[in-house]
N, C-alpha and C positions, 0 to 999 in steps of 0.2 A: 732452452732446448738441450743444451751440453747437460745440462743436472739431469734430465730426465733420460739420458741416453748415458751418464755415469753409474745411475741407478739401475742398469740392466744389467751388469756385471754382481753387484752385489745379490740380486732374486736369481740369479743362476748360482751364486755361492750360497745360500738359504734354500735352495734345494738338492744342491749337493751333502750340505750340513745335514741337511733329514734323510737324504736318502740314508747319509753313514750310522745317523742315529736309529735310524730303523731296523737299520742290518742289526745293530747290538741290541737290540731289543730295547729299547726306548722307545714304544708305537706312541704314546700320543706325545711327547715332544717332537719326535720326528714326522707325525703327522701335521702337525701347528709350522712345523719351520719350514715342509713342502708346500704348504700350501700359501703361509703369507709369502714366500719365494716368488710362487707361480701370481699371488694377487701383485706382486710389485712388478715382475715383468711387464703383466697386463697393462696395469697403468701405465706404466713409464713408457712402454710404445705406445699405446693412444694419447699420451699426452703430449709426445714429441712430436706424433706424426696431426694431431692438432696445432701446435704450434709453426710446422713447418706451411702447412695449410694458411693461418695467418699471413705468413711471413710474404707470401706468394700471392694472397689476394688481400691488398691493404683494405680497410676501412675508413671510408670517406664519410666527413661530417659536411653538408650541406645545410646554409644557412639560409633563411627565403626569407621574403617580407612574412608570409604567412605561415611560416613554422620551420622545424627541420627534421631533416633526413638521415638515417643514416645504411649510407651505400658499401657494399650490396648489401641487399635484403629488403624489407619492405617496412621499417618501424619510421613512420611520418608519424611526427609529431605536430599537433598545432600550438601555434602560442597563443589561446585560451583555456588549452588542457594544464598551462603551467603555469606555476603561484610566483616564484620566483628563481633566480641563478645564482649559484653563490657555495663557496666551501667553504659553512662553519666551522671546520674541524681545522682553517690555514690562517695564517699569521697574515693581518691584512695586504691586501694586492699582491699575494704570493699563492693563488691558489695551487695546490698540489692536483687535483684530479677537478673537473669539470661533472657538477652539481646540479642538478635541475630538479625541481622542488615541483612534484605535480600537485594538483588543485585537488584531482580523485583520483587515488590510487586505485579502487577498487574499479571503479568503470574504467580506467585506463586500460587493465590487467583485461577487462573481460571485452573490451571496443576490439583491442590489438593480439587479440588471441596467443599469449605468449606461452614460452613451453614450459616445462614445468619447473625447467632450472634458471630462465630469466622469472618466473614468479618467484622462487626462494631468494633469488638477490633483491626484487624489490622489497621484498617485505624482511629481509636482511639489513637493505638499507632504508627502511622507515618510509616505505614510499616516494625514494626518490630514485632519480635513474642516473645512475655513475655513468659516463661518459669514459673513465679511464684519461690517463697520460700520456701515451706513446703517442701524440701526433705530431703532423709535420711542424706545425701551427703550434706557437705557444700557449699553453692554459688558458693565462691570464689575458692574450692577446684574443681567443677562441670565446672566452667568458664578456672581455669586453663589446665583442659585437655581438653576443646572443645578445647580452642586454642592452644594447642599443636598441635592436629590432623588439625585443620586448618590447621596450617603453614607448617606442614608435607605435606598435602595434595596439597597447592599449591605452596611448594618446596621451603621456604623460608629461611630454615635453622633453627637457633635455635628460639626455640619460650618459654624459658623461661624468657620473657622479661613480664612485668606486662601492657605495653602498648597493646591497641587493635591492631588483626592481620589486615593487610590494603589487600585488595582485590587486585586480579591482573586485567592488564588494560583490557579489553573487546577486545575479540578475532573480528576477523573480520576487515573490513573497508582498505583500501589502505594505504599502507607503503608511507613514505614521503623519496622516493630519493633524491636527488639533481638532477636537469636537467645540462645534458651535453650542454655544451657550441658547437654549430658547427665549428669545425675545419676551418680555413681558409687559 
């Protein structure tokens, strides 16, 4: 929030810059450096005054037998929407950000009616939904009870293993018997 409220001084000097360049006749530098001036104020106070917003009403991760939450707002997740937990991208048992691996991104995207800038992050992040860092709750301590409840929930036994929980096979589709030979 301090960086986005430093950056408001410099879009008030980028518009000052344009107005002097315009005075001298410089119209379209001095039109380019009024106007990215005026686009960086813009930002910088909606991104401050988003931030302080945060800052004011935290974000609660709710863990359930049957899925989780994240408060306020209304994104319920169930744990059979999700494949597995896990940040591929961290040095083991040190996860950085809180990873959740859905099963279908696509019907996720369209079940949970998301807006159009959580659909660019999911399909930013490959169909999966970041979690973020900033909680009270350690990552790794956060990740370790998702996937307990994971494993719990689709019956896999012990899930104090540090390995990602593996998804079960996709219900549905025709059983592979063996074909009986005809009698002769």
């Amino acid at each position: 929030m301090i960086l986005w409220i430093a950056l408001v001084p410099l879009g008030i000097f980028g518009v000052l810059l344009g107005r002097g360049d315009l005075a001298a006749g410089a119209t379209l530098l001095g039109i380019a450096e009024v106007l990215g001036g005026i686009v960086l104020i813009v930002y910088s106070v909606q991104a401050a005054v988003e931030d302080a917003r945060r800052l004011s009403v935290p974000i609660r991760l709710v863990i359930a037998r049957d899925g989780f939450a994240l408060l306020p707002g209304d994104l319920t997740v169930s744990w059979n929407e999700v494949e597995a937990i896990s940040d591929p991208g961290s040095p083991l048992g040190q996860p950085r950000v809180l990873r959740v691996q859905l099963s279908d991104p696509g019907e996720f995207k369209q079940r949970h009616q998301l807006s159009q800038i959580a659909r660019l992050a999911l399909r930013f992040n490959r169909g999966d939904l970041v979690l973020g860092s900033g909680m009270a709750m350690p990552v790794a301590k956060a990740e370790a009870r998702m996937r307990s409840q994971l494993a719990e929930f689709q019956g896999l036994g012990s899930a104090d293993s540090t390995e990602p929980a593996q998804a079960r096979e996709p219900a549905g589709g025709r059983s592979s018997r063996p074909k009986r030979r005809p009698k002769r």
